[in-house]
C-alpha positions in Angstrom: -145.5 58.7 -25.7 -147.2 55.6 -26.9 -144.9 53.5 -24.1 -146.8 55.8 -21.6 -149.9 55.2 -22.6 -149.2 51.6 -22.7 -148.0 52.0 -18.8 -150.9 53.9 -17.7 -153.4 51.2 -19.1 -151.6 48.4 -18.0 -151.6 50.2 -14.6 -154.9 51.1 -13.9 -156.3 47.4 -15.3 -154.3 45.6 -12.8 -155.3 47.6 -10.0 -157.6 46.4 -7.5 -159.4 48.3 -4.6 -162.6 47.6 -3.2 -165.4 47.8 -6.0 -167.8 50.8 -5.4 -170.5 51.7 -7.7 -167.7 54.4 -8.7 -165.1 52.5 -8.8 -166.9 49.7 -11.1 -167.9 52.5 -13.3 -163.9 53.6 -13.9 -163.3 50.3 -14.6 -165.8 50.1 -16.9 -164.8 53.4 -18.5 -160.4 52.1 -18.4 -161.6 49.0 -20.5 -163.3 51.2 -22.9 -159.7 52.9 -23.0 -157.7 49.8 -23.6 -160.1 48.4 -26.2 -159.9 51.8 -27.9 -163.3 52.7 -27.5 -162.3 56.5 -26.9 -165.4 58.0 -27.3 -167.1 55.7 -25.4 -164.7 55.5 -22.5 -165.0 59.3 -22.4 -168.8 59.5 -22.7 -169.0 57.4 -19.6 -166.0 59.3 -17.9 -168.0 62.7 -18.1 -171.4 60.6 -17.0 -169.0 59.7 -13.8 -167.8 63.2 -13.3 -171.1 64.6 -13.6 -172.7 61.8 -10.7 -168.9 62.6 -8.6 -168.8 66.4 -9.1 -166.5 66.9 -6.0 -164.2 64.5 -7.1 -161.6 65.5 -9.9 -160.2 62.4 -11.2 -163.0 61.3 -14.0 -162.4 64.6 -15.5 -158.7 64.1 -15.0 -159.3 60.7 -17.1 -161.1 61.8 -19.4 -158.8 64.5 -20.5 -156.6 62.0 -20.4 -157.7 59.3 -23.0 -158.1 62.2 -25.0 -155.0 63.7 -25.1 -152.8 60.6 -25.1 -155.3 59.5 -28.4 -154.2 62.6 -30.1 -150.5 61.4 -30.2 -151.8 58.0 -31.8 -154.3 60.1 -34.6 -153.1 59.5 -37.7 -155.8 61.8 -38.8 -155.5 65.2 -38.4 -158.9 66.5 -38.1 -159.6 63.6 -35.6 -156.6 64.5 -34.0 -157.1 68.4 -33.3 -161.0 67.4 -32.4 -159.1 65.4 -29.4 -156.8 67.8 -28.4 -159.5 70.9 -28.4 -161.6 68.6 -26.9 -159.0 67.7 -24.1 -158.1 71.3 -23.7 -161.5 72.3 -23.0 -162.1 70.4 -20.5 -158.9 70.9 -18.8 -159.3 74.6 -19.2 -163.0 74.7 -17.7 -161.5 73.5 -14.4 -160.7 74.6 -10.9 -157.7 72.2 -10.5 -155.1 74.6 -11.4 -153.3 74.6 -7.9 -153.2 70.6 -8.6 -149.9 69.1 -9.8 -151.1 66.5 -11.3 -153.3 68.5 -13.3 -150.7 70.3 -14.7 -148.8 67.4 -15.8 -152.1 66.7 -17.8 -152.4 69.9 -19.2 -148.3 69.9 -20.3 -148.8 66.9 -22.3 -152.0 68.4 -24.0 -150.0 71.6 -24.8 -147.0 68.7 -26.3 -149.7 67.3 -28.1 -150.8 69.9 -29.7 -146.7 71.4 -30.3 -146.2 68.0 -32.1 -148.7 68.4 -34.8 -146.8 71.2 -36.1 -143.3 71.6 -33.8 -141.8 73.8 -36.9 -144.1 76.6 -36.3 -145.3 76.0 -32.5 -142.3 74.8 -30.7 -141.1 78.5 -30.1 -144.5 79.3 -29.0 -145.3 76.4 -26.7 -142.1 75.0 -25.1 -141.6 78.0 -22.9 -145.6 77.4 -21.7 -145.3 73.8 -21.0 -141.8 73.9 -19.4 -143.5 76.7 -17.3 -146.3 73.5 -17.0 -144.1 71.2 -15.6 -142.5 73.8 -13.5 -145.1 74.7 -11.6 -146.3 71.4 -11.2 -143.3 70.3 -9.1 -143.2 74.0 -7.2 -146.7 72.8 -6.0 -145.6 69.2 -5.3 -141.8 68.6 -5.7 -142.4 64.9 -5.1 -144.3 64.5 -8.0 -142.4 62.0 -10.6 -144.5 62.3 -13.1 -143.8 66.4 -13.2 -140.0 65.1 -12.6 -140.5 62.9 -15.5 -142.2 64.8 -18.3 -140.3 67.9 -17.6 -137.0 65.7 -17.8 -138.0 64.1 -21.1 -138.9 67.1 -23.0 -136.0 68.6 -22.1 -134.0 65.5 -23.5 -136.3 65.4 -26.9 -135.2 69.2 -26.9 -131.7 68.8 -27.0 -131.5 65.8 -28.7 -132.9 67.8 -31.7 -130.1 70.1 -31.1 -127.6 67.6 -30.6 -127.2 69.1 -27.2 -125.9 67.1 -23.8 -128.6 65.5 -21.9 -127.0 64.1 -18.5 -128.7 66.7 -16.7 -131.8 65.3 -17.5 -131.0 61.8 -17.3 -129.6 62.2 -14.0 -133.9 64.4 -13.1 -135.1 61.1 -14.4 -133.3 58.9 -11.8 -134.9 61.5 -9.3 -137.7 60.6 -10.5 -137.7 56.7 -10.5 -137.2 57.4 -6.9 -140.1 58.9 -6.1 -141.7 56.7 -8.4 -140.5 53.8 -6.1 -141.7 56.1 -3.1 -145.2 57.0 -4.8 -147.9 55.1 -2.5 -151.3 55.0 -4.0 -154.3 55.4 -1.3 -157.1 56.7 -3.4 -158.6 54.4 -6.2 -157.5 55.9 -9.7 -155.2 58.5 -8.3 -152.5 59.2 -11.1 -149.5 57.0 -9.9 -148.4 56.1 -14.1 -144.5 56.8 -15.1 -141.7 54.1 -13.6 -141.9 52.2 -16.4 -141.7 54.8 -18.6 -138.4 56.3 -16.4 -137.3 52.9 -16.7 -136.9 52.8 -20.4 -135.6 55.8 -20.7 -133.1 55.4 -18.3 -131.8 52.5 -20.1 -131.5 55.1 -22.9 -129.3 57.2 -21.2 -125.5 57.1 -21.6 
């Protein structure tokens, strides 16, 4: 997880699209991120959300740097204030129908599964398998629903000492839609191929 939070901040800094008053404001708010200003970079996310309200990818971030902070918490009442925190904000939302958003919401349900897999795992697998599932029913070309549903699979089974070629050969899929992925909207989620990279390498 910490690999793809590297990739999504090394990403989104060395992007460049014509600089809007919105767009200079998520830039402002992804440099918060990398220097590790959460709470900043997510007071200023919701200030941008608030000014954009018909546009979902503020909110989108902010849930993000959120959730992907949680996974890096080595503190666990910090930690679970990040993940509720992420969660409500991802539950009071209309984006349900929006892949992407699902992929988000999956990795806040892992985050929370991974503060405490021996008693949640049974609960919460199921729900974000069913996540990631419904992700790519809405948009089968989406790698990065190709890609998270692949991997937790793969952490799955390696716990159980289980096979994982099926999976390895879902993230291949997905490195090639990754290297069909064309970004046209500043921001749009578009992080992953180097994280189906590594893990590729991985593979046997």
């Amino acid at each position: 997880m910490k690999s793809i939070i590297i990739a999504i901040i090394c990403f989104i800094s060395s992007s460049t699209f014509a600089q809007s008053n919105y767009e200079k404001s998520m830039g402002q708010a992804m440099g918060l991120w990398q220097s590790g200003e959460i709470q900043k970079a997510s007071a200023l996310l919701e200030r941008i959300a608030q000014a954009e309200k018909d546009n979902w990818i503020p909110t989108y971030y902010q849930a993000m740097i959120l959730t992907t902070a949680a996974f890096r918490e080595k503190n666990k009442e910090t930690q679970a204030k990040y993940i509720e925190s992420a969660e409500d904000i991802l539950n009071n939302s209309t984006q349900d129908n929006n892949s992407e958003w699902l992929v988000l919401r999956a990795m806040n349900k892992t985050a929370l599964m991974v503060t405490d897999p021996m008693t949640k795992a049974k609960e919460l697998s199921p729900v974000i398998i069913g996540l990631y599932k419904k992700a790519l029913a809405i948009t089968p070309s989406n790698p990065r629903a190709m890609l998270g549903l692949a991997e937790f699979q793969m952490n799955a089974k390696k716990y159980f000492n289980q096979d994982s070629s099926k999976e390895c050969e879902d993230v291949k899929k997905a490195l090639s839609l990754f290297n069909e992925e064309k970004v046209t909207v500043p921001f749009s989620p578009s992080w992953g191929k180097d994280r189906a990279e590594q893990i590729l390498k991985e593979c046997k």
